[in-house]
N, C-alpha and C positions, 0 to 999 in steps of 0.2 A: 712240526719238528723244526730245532733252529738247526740253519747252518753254519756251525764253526768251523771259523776262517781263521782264527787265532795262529800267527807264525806260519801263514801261508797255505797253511791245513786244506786241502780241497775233498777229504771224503770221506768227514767227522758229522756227524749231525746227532744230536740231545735232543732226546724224547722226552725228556724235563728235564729238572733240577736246574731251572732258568726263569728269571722271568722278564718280562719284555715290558716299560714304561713307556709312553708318549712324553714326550721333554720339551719343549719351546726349541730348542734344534734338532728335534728328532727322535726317532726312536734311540731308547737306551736298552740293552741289555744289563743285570746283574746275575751269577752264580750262585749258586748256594753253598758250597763248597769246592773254590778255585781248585784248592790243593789236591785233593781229593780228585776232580775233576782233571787237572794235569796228569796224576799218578795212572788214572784209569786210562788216559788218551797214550800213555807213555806203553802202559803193560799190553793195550791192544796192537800197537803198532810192533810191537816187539812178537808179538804172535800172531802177527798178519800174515797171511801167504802172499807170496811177491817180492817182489826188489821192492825195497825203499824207498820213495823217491827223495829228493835232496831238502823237501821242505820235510821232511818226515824224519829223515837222518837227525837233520839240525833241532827239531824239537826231541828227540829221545835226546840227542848230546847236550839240550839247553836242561831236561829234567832230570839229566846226571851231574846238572851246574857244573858242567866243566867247559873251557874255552875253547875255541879252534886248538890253538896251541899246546890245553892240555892234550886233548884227544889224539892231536899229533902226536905229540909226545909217546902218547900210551900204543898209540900203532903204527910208530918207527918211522914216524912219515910227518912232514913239513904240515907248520899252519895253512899254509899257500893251499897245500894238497885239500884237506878239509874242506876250506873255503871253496874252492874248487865243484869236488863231489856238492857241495850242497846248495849249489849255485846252476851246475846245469845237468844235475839228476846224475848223474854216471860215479853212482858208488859203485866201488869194488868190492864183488861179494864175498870176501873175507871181512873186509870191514864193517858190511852190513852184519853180517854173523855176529861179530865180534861186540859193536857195539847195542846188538840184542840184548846176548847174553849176559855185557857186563849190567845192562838194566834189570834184566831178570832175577841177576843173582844179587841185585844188589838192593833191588824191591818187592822181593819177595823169597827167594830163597829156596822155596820147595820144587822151583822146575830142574828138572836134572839135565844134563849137559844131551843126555840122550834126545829128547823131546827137541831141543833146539838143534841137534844133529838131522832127526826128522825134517824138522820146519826147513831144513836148507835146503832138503832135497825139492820142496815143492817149490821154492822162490822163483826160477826159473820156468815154471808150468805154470802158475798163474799170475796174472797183471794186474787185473782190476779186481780190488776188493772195496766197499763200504763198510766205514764202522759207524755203531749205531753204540750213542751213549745214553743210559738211562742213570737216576737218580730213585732210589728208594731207602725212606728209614735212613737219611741221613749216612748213605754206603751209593757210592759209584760204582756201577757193573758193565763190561763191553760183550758188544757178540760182533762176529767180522761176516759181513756178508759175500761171497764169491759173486763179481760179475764179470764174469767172460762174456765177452762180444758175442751175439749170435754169429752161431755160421752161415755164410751164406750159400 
């Protein structure tokens, strides 16, 4: 599996739909469908249980191609602020809610406000999740894996 790092991404990993070249400087990666590939990394994070973290925030906000300062804008609240949360993790969980949803309703359509009502109540119960991206037939599909820390 590869691990994508893309926009700071730490617990993304494609089970294909990649392929890996040896270069005269290195290893290269290429995609088979970026687009495709962003939209699935955007809809899993948006139905990931857990908080956000700020590299995760700023990629849902970069695949709603809006700025710091729109997003401020849309959630009453300074570029600074944004910048801020996605710099050292500490969204506020309204605005993580918030800018799920506007990704959900706005790439896809069919999740109801309820389901993402749900999702909030877990955000706070679990931390660590993996997403595992595959590629088939030319369609991107996520699954989110729960990794809670053993207890000890």
């Amino acid at each position: 599996m590869y691990h994508y790092t893309d926009g700071g991404l730490r617990n993304v990993w494609l089970k294909n739909g990649y392929v890996e070249k040896d270069t005269p400087y290195g290893k290269a990666v290429s995609f088979h469908d970026l687009d495709g590939l962003t939209k699935a990394i955007c809809m899993a994070l948006s139905n990931k249980p857990g908080k956000l973290t700020g590299a995760e925030f700023r990629y849902i906000r970069s695949g709603l191609l809006l700025s710091q300062k729109s997003l401020g804008k849309l959630l009453g609240c300074t570029e600074q602020a944004v910048a801020k949360w996605e710099k050292t993790g500490k969204v506020p969980k309204t605005s993580d809610l918030v800018v799920r949803m506007i990704y959900k309703q706005s790439h896809d359509g069919k999740e109801g406000v309820g389901a993402t009502v749900e999702m909030l109540n877990t955000i706070d119960r679990i931390s660590h999740s993996r997403i595992i991206i595959s590629e088939a037939h030319h369609k991107w599909t996520s699954k989110v894996e729960d990794q809670e820390p053993a207890l000890a």
